[in-house]
Backbone as CSV, one residue per row, in Angstrom:
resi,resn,N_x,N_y,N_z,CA_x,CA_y,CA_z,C_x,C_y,C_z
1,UNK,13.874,130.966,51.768,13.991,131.396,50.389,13.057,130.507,49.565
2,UNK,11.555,130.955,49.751,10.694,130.187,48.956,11.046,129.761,47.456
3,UNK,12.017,131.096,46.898,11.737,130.668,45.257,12.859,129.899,44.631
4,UNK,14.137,129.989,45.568,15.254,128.715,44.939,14.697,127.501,44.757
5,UNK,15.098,126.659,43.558,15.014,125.438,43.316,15.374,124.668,44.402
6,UNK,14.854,123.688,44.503,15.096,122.644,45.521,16.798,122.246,45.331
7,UNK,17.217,122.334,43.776,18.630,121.534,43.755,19.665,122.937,44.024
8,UNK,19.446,123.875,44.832,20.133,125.253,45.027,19.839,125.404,46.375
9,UNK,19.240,124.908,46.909,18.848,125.078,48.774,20.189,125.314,49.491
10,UNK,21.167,124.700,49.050,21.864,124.571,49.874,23.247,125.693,49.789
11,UNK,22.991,126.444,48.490,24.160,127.352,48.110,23.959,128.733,49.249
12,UNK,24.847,128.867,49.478,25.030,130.235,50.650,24.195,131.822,49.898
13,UNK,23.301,132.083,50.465,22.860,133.418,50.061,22.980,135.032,51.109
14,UNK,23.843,135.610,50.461,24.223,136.926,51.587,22.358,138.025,51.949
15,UNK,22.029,137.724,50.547,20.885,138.902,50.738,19.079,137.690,50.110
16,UNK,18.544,137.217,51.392,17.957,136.390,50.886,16.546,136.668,50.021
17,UNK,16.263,137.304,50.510,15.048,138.509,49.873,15.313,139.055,48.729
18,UNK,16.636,139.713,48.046,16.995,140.002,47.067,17.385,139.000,46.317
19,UNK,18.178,137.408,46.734,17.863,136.473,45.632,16.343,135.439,45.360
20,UNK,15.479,136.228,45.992,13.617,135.803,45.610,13.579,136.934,44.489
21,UNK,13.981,138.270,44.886,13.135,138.947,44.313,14.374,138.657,42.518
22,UNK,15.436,138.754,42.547,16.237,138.191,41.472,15.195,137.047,40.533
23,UNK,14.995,135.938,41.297,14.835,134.933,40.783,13.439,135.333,40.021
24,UNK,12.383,135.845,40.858,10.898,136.384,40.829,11.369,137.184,38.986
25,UNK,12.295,138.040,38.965,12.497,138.827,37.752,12.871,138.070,36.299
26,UNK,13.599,137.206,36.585,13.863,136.230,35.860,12.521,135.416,35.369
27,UNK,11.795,135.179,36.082,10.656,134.122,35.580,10.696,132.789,35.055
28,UNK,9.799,132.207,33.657,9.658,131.572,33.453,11.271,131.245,32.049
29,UNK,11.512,129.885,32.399,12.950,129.496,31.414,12.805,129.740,30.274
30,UNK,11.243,129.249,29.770,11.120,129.295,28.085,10.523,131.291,27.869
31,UNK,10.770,132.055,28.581,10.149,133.213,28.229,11.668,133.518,28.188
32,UNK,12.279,133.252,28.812,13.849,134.187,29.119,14.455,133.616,27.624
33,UNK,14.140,132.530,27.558,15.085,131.683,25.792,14.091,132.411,24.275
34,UNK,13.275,132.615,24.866,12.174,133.261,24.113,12.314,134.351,23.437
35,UNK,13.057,135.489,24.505,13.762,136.626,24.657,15.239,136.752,23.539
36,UNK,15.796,135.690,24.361,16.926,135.550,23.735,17.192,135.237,22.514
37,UNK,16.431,134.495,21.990,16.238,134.170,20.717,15.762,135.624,19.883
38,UNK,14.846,136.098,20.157,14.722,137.477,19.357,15.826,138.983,19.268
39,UNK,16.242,138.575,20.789,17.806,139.790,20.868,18.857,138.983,19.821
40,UNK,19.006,137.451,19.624,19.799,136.743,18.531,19.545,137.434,17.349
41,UNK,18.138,137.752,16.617,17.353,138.397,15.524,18.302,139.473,15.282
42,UNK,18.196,140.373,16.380,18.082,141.828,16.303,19.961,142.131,16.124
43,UNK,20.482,141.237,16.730,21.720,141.360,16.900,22.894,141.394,15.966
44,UNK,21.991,140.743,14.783,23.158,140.938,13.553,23.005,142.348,12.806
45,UNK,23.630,142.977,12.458,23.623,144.493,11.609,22.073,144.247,10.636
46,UNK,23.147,143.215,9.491,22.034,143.226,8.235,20.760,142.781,8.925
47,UNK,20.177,141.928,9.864,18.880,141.550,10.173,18.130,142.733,10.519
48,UNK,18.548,143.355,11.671,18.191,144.907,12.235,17.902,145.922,11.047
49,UNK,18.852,145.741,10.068,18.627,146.627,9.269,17.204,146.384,8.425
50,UNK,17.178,145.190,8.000,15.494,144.592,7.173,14.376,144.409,8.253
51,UNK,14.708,144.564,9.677,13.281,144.580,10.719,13.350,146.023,10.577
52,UNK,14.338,146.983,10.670,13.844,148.008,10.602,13.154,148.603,9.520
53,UNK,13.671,148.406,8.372,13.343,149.112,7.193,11.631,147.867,7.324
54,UNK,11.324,146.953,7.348,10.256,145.881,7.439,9.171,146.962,8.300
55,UNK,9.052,147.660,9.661,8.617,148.005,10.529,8.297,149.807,10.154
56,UNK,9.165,150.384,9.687,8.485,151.594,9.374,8.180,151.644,7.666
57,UNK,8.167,151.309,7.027,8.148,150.649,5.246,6.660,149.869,5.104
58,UNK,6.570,149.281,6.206,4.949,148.233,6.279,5.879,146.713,5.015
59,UNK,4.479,146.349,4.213,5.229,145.502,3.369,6.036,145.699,2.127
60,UNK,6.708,145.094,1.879,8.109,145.814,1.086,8.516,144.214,0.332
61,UNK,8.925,144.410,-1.033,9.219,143.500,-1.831,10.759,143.409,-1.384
62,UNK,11.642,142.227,-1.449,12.771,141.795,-1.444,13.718,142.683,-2.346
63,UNK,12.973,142.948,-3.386,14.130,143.381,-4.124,14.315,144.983,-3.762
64,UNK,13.092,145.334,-2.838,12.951,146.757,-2.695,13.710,147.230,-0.969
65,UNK,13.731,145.902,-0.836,14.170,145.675,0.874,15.635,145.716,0.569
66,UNK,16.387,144.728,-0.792,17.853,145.214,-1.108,18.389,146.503,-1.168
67,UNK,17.730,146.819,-2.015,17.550,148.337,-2.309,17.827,149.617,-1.170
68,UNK,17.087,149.522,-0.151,17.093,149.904,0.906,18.191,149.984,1.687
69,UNK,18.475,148.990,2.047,18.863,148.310,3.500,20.285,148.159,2.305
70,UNK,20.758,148.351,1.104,22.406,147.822,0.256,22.918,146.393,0.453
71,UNK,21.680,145.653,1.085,22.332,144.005,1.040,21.931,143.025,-0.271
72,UNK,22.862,142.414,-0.315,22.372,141.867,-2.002,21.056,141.016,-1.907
73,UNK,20.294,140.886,-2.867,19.196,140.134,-3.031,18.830,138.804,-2.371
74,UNK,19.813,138.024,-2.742,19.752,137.020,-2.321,19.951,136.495,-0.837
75,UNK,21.096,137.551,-0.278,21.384,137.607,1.369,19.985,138.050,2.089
76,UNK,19.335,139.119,1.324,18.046,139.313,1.850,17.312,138.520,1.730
77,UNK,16.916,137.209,0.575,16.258,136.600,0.909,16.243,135.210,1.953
78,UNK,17.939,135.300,2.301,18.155,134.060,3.665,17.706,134.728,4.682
79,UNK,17.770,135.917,4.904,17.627,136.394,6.417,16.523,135.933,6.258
80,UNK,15.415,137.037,5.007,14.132,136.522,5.633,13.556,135.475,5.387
81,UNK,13.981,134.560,5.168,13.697,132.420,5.459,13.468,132.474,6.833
82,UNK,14.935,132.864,8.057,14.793,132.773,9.253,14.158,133.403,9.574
83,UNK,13.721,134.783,8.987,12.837,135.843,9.974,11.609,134.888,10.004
84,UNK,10.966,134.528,8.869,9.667,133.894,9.014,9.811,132.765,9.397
85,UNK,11.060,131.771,9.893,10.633,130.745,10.529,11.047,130.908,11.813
86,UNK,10.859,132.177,12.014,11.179,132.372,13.886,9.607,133.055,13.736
87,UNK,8.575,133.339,13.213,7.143,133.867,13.083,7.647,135.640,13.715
88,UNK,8.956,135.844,12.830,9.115,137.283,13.446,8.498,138.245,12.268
89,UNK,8.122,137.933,10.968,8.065,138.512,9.508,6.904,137.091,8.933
90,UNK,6.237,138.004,7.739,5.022,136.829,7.221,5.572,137.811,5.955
91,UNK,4.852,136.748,5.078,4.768,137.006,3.750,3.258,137.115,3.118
92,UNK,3.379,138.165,2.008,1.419,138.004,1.472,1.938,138.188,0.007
93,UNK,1.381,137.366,-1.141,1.805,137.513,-2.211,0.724,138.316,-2.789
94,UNK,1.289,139.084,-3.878,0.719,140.205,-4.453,1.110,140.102,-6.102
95,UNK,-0.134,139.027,-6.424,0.262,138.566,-8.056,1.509,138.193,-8.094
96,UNK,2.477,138.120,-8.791,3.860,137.904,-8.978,4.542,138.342,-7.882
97,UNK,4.496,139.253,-7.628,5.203,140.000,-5.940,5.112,139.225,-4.744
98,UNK,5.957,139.095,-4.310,5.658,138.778,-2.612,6.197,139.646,-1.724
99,UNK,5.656,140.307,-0.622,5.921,141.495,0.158,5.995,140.455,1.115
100,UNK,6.842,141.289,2.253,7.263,141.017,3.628,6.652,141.869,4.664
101,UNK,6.008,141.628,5.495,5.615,142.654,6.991,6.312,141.938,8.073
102,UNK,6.242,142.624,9.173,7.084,142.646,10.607,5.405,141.543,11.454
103,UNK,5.463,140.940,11.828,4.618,140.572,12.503,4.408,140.163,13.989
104,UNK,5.656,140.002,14.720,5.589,140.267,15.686,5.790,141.007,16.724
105,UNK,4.529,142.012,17.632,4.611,142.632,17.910,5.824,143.124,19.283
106,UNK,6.342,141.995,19.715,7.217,142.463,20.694,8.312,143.051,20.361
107,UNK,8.822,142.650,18.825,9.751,143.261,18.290,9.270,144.466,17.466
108,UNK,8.438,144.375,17.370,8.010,145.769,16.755,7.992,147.002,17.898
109,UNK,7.679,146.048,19.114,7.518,147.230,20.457,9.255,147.693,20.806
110,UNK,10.149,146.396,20.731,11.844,146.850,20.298,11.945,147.913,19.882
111,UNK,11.620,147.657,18.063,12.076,148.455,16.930,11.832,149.894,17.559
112,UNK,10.316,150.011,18.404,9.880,151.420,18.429,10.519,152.436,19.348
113,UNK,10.982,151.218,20.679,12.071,151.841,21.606,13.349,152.759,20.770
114,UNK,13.864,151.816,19.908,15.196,152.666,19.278,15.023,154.064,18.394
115,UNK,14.114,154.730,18.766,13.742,156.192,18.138,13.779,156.637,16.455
């Protein structure tokens, strides 16, 4: 079983080929936390609701993203603190305005799965 860790050698495996090819699927630790961290994103109602409305809307003012999505102003503007300090959402100011876009594309490739 080339791909077990050295500190797992010794645990009993029924199907040894199927725990390579397991492990092989799994990959790298920081891609799998990587992952997880963005299904964290997606996982709360109100967040899902401002990546979505963020993703087919393009950029969209806060107060227009409340509007939308019925979450109060200000709740919209904590989410998106975290959205942009997870580099999931950017901001571009527009004179007095500041708009929000979706910027990363893996979650945008998400968003597009859910029809």
């Amino acid at each position: 079983m080339h791909l077990v860790p050295e500190e797992r050698e010794h645990w009993r495996a029924i199907d040894e080929h199927t725990v390579c090819d397991a492990i092989d699927a799994i990959g790298d630790p920081e891609r799998v936390h990587a992952w997880a961290s963005r299904f964290a994103l997606l996982g709360e109602p109100g967040r899902l609701a401002l990546l979505l409305s963020l993703h087919r809307a393009g950029p969209i003012a806060v107060s227009d993203l409340a509007l939308a999505t019925g979450i109060r102003d200000s709740a919209v503007s904590q989410a998106l603190r975290l959205l942009r300090a997870s580099g999931t959402v950017a901001a571009e100011k527009d004179g007095r305005i500041v708009r929000y876009r979706l910027v990363d594309p893996q979650v945008s490739a998400l968003l597009d799965s859910l029809g």
